[in-house]
C-alpha positions as semicolon CSV with decimal commas, in nm:
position;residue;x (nm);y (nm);z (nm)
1;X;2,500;-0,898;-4,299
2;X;2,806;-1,147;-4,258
3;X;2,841;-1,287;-4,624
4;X;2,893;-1,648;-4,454
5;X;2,524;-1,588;-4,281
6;X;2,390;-1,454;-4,575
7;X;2,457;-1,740;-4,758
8;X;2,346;-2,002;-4,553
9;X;2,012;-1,834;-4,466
10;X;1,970;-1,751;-4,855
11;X;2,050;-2,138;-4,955
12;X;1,734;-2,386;-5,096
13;X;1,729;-2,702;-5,269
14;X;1,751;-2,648;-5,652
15;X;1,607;-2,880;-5,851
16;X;1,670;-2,742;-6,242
17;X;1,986;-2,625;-6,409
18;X;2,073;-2,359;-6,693
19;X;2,245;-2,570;-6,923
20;X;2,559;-2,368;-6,867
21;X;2,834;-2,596;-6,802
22;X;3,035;-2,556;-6,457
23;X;3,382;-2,435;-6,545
24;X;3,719;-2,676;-6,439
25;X;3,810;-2,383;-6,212
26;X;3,522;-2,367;-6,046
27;X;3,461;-2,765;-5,972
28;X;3,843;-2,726;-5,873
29;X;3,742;-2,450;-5,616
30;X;3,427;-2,661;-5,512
31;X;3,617;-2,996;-5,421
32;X;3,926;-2,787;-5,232
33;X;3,635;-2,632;-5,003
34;X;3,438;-2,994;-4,976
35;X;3,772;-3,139;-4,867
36;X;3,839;-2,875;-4,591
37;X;3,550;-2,979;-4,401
38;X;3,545;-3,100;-4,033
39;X;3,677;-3,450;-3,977
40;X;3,712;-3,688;-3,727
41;X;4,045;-3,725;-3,560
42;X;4,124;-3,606;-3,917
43;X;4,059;-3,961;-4,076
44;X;3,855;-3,853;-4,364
45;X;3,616;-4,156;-4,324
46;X;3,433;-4,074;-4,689
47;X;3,521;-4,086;-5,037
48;X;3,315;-3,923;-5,294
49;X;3,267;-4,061;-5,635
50;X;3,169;-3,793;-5,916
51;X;2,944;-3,956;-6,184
52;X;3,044;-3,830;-6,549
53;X;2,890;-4,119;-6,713
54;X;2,558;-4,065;-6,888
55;X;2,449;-4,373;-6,856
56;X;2,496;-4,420;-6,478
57;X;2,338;-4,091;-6,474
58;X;2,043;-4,245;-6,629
59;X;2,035;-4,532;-6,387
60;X;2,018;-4,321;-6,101
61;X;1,704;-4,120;-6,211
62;X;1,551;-4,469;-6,216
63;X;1,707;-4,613;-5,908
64;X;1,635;-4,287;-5,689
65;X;1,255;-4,242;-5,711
66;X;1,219;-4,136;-6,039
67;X;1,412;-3,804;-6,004
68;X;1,477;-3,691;-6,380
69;X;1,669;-3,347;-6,321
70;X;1,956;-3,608;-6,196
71;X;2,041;-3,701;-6,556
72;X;2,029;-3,336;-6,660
73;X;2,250;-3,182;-6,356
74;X;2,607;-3,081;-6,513
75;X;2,798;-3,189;-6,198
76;X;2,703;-3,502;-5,978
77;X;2,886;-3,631;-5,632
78;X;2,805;-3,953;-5,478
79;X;2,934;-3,883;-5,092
80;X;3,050;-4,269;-4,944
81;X;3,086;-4,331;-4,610
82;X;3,417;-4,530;-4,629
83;X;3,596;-4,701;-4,361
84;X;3,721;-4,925;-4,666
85;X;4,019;-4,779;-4,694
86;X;4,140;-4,729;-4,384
87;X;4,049;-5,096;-4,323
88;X;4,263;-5,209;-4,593
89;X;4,541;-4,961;-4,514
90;X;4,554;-5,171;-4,168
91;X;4,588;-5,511;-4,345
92;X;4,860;-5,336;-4,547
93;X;5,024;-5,237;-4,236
94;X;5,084;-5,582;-4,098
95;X;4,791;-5,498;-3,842
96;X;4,700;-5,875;-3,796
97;X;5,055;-5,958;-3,699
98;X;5,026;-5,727;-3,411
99;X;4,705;-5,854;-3,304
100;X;4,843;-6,191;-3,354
101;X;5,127;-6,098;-3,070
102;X;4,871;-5,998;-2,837
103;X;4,675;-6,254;-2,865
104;X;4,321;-6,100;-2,965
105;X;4,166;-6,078;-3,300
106;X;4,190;-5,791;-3,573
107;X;3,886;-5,609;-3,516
108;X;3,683;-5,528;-3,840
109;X;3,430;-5,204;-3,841
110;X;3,149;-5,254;-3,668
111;X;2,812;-5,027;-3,615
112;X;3,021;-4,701;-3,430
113;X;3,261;-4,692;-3,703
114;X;2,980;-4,691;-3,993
115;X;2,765;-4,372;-3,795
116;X;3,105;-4,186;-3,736
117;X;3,208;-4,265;-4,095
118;X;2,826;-4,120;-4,209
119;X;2,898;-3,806;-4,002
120;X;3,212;-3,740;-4,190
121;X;3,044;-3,752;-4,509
122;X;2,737;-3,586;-4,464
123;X;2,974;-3,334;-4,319
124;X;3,141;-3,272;-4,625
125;X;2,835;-3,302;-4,815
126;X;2,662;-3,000;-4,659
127;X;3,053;-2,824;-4,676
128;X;3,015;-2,856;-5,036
129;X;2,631;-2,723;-5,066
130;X;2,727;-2,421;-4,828
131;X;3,037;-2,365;-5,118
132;X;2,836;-2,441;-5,463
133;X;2,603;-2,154;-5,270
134;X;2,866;-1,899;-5,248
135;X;3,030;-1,996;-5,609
136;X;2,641;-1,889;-5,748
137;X;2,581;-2,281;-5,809
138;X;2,242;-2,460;-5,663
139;X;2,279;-2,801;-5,571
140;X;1,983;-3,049;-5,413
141;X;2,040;-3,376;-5,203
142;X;1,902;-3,730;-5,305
143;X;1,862;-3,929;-4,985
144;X;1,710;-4,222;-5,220
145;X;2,055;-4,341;-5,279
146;X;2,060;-4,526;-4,976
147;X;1,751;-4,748;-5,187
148;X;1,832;-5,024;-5,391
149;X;2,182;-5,120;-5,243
150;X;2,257;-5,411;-5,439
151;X;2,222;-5,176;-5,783
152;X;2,395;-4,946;-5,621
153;X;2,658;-5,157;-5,526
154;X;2,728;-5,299;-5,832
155;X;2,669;-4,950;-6,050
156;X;2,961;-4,814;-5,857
157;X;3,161;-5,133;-5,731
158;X;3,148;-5,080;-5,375
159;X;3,288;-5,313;-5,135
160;X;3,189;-5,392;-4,823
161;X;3,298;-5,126;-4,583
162;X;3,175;-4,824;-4,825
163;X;2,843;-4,681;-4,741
164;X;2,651;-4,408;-5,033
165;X;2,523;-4,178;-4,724
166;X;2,393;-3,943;-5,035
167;X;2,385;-3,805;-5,342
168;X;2,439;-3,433;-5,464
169;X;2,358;-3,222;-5,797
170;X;2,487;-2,908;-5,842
171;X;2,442;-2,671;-6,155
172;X;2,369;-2,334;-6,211
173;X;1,989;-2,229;-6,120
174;X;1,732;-2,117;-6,356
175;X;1,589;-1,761;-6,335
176;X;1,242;-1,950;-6,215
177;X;1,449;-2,124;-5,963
178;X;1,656;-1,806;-5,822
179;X;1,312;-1,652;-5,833
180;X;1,110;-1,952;-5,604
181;X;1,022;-1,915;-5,233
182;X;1,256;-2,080;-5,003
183;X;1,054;-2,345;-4,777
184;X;1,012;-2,256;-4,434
185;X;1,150;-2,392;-4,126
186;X;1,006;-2,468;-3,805
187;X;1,009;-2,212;-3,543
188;X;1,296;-2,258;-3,306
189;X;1,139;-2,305;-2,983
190;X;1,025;-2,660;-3,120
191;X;1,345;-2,774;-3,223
192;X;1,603;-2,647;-2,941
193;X;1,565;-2,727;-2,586
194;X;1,752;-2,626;-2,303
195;X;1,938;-2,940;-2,085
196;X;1,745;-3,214;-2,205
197;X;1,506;-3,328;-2,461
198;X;1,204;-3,164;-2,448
199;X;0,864;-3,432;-2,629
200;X;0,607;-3,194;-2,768
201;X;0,212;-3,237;-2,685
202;X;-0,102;-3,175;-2,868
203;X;-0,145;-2,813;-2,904
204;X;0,205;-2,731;-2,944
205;X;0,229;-3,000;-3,226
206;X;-0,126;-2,786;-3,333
207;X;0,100;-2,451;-3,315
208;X;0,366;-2,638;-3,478
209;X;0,227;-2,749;-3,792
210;X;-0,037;-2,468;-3,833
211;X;0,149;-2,231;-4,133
212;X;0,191;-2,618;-4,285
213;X;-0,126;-2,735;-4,247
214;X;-0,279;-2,415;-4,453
215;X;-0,034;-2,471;-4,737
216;X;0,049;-2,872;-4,745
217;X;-0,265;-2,999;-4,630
218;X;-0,511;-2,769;-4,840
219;X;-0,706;-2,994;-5,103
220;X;-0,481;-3,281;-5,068
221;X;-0,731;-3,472;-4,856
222;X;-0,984;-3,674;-5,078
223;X;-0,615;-3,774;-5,295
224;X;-0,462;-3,954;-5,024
225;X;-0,765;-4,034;-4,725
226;X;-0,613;-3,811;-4,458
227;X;-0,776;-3,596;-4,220
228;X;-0,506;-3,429;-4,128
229;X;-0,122;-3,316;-4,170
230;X;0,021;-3,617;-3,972
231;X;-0,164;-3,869;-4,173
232;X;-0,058;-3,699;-4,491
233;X;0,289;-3,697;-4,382
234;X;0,261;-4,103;-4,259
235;X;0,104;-4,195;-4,650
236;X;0,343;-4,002;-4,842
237;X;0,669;-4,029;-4,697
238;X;0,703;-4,225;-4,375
239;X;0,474;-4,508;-4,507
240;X;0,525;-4,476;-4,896
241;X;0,703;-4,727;-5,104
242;X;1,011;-4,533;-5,116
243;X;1,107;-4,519;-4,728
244;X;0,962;-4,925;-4,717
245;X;1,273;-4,955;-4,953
246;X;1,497;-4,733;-4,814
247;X;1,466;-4,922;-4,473
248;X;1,512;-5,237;-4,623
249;X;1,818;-5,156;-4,854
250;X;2,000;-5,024;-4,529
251;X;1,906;-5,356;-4,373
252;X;2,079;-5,520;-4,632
253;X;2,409;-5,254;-4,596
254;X;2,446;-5,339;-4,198
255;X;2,367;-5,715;-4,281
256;X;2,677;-5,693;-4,541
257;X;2,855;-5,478;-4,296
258;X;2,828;-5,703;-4,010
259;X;2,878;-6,079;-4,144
260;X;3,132;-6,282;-4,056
């Protein structure tokens, strides 16, 4: 098999670390392949912020759901959206004067420029998962980042144009965690359509979710009151406390993002 193919169908979320640290070379190695990765219009609209400090370490077990192996992962990137910095590279560049000639106002970034600038990071994000894979490193993603903006904000001084899109851990998997199951997928005729958008109905969502429904559902149903997979999903992750807050810290980003 192509080694590139191998290693992306081999790849799963790893969650505890050897306490081996991860050699200068090999970060080095890491962040030259992260930085290669697809761009738009070659703008690198990200910035990624690697946390060394204990303490902020700490904080972010706390501030993302209660996730303790974040503390104990060796390396740790914070992945920004960032249209900061090209922002400020316009001021620099006497873009208001030119506006000024033409009459019209200096446009600041709006909603387009804050997806595109998520794109590019998630972009390198998953870049640098596909790379920690091939250097023999496991790394997980913590979409809880984008929870508790304002501590977020302030942990990491963020202005206003800087977005954290996610967080990674990488480290160096134990021999329980090179030996887990990877998770399945669903099958593909669910997922890709030909030509246009295709919405599922009953019985295929039945066909779906039936592999799941034997292993997620089984014994979980007097815990949390559902009677089936959809209402277990709802009460644990689209309705749970965490995604209530993850909703309304984004709220607050775009509300900061947009004001006058």
């Amino acid at each position: 098999m192509n080694p590139v193919i191998e290693t992306i169908l081999k790849r799963k979320s790893v969650r505890a670390y050897e306490k081996q640290p991860i050699a200068p070379e090999v970060r080095d190695e890491l962040l030259q392949a992260t930085l290669r990765a697809p761009t738009a219009g070659n703008l690198m609209l990200y910035s990624i912020i690697e946390v060394n400090d204990q303490k902020k370490k700490n904080c972010l077990v706390k501030s993302c759901d209660n996730q303790p192996f974040i503390a104990r992962a060796p390396l740790v990137w914070l992945f920004l959206a960032d249209y900061q910095r090209w922002y400020d590279y316009f001021i620099a560049s006497d873009v208001t004067q030119v506006c000024s000639r033409k009459g019209i106002p200096m446009r600041r970034p709006e909603e387009g420029d804050l997806f595109l600038a998520c794109c590019d990071a998630l972009i390198a994000a998953q870049t640098a998962v596909l790379a920690a894979e091939a250097l023999g490193l496991g790394s997980c993603y913590i979409g809880d980042i984008m929870e508790n903006y304002e501590v977020h904000r302030q942990l990491f001084d963020l202005p206003r144009y800087v977005f954290p899109i996610c967080l990674l851990c990488f480290g160096y998997p134990t021999r329980q965690q090179l030996g887990r199951e990877q998770t399945t997928r669903f099958d593909q005729k669910y997922i890709v359509f030909e030509d246009q958008y295709h919405r599922l109905d009953r019985s295929e969502f039945d066909s779906m979710f039936a592999d799941s429904n034997a292993r997620t559902f089984h014994g979980r149903t007097e815990v949390f009151g559902a009677h089936n997979l959809g209402q277990l999903i709802y009460t644990l992750k689209f309705n749970a406390g965490f995604s209530i807050e993850m909703s309304r810290s984004v709220r607050a980003i775009l509300e900061a993002w947009n004001q006058d």
